[in-house]
N, C-alpha and C positions, 0 to 999 in steps of 0.2 A: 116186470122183474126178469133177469136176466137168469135162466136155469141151467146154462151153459153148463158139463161136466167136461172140464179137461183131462184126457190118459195121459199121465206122464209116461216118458220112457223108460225110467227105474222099473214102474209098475208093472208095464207087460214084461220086459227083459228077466224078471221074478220068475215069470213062469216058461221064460227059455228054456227048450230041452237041450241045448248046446248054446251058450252065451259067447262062446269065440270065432262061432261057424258067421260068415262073411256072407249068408245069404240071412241068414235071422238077426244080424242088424242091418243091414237093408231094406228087409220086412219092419221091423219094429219100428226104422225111421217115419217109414211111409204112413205105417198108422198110426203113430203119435200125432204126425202131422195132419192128418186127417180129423182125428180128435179133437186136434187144440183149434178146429175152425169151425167149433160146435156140433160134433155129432161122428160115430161111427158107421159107416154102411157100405155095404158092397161094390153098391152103386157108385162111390165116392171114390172107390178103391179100380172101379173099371172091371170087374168079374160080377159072375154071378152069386147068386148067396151061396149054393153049395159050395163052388170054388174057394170062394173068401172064408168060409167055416173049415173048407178042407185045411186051405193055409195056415188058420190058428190054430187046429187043432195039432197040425205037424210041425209046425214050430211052435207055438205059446202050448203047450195042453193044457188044460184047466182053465187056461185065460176066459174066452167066448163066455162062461157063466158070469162072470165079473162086469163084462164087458157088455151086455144087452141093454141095462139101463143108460150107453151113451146111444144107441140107436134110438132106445125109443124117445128119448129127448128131442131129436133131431126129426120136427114132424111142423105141424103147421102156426104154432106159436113161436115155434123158433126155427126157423126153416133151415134146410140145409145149406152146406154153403156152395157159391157159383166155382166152379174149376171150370177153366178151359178145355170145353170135353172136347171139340173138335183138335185143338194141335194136341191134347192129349192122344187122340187116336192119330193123328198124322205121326206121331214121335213111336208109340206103339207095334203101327205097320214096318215104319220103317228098322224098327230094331229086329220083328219077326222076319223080315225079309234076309235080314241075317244072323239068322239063328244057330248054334252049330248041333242044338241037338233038338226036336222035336216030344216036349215034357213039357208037363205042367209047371214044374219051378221057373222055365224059362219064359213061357206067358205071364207068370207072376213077376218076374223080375224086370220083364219089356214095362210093364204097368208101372212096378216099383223106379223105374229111371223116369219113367215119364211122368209122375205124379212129382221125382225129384228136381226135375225142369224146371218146375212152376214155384221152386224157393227162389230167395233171394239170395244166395249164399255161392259162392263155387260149388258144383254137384257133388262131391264127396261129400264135403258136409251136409248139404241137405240129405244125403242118402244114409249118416250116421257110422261114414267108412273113418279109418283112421288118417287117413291119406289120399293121395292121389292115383298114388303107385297102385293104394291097394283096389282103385275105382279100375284103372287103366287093367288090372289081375282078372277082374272079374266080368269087364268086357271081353278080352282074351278069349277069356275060356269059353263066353257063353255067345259071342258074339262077333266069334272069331271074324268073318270077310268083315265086316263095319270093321272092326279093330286095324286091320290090316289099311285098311282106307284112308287111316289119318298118320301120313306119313310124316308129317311137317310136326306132328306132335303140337298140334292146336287146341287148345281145351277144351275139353269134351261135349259141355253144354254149345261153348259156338260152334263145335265141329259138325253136332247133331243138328243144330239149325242152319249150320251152311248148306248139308247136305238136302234138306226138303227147302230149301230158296233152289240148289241146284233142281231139285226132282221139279218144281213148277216152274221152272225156266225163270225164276224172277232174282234178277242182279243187283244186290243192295250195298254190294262193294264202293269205295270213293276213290278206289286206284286199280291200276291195271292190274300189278301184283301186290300179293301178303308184304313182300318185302321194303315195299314205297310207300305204305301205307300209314298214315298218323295213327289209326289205332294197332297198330302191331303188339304193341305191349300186351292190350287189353285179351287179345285173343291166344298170346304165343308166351307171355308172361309167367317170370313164377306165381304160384298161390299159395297163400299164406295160408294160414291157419287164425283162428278167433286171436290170438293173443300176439299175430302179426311175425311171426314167424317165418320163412320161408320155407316151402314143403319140395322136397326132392323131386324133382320130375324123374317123368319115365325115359329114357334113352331108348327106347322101342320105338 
């Protein structure tokens, strides 16, 4: 029998101490998503348990009580699920590396992009942003040099993976340039939104 308990994200965003601050839905995305793959845990999140109870306590307060019985579900009858913890920490370094302030929110949010990598969706939306602009806002700020880096205004998730194929030296390009390239669209493209929309890009 399947005991699976999924967090919806109504349910923690309840106990948002700021529901419009652009780093508690980026937290919330992340552990919804974590939830919906059978189980809450630190470990799943890439911190330590304190860090991860720091995070819900300073964004969700009260949540963590609520919230215990998805951890302890997620044990040996119903095991956790597999993420890709190695490009998760390749995606991780690489955003530390440009960090622009040295704080625990922005270890938490290096986590939170890279945990958002691993959706299927354009990373705004996996990350539960309203847009793109406001993804591209919140790299700016916290991660200013990478932000600076993607000049061509390439989308963010391939930009982040361009750049660790650049760090290992390995060339998975099909043409010399972005601009001869058949997939151009895919990388340089607008993004829609779920309802097919197009979403403004950044002119940055």
């Amino acid at each position: 029998m399947d005991r699976r308990i999924e967090l919806s994200h109504e349910q923690l965003m309840a106990y948002a101490s700021r529901a419009d601050d652009i780093f508690t839905q980026a937290f919330a995305s992340t552990v919804q998503n974590i939830s919906s793959h059978g189980g809450l845990s630190a470990k799943a999140f890439g911190l330590s348990e304190n860090q991860f109870n720091c995070l819900l306590d300073r964004y969700f307060p009260g949540a963590r009580r609520e919230l215990v019985v998805l951890a302890e579900i997620c044990n040996e009858d119903t095991p956790c699920p597999s993420f890709r913890e190695d490009e998760i920490q390749d995606l991780v370094a690489l955003l530390m590396e440009h960090r622009a302030r040295d704080c625990e929110e922005t270890t938490w949010l290096a986590y939170a992009l890279a945990m958002g990598c691993m959706g299927g969706n354009h990373l705004w939306q996996d990350m539960g942003l309203t847009g793109r602009q406001a993804l591209s806002d919140l790299l700016r700020q916290n991660f200013t040099a990478l932000f600076e880096k993607n000049t061509g205004n390439m989308k963010w998730k391939k930009f982040f993976y361009k750049q660790l194929c650049e760090r290992a030296q390995v060339n998975l390009c099909k043409a010399p340039s972005c601009q001869v390239c058949d997939d151009y669209k895919k990388c340089f493209g607008p993004e829609t939104s779920d309802a097919g929309e197009p979403v403004a890009e950044s002119t940055t």
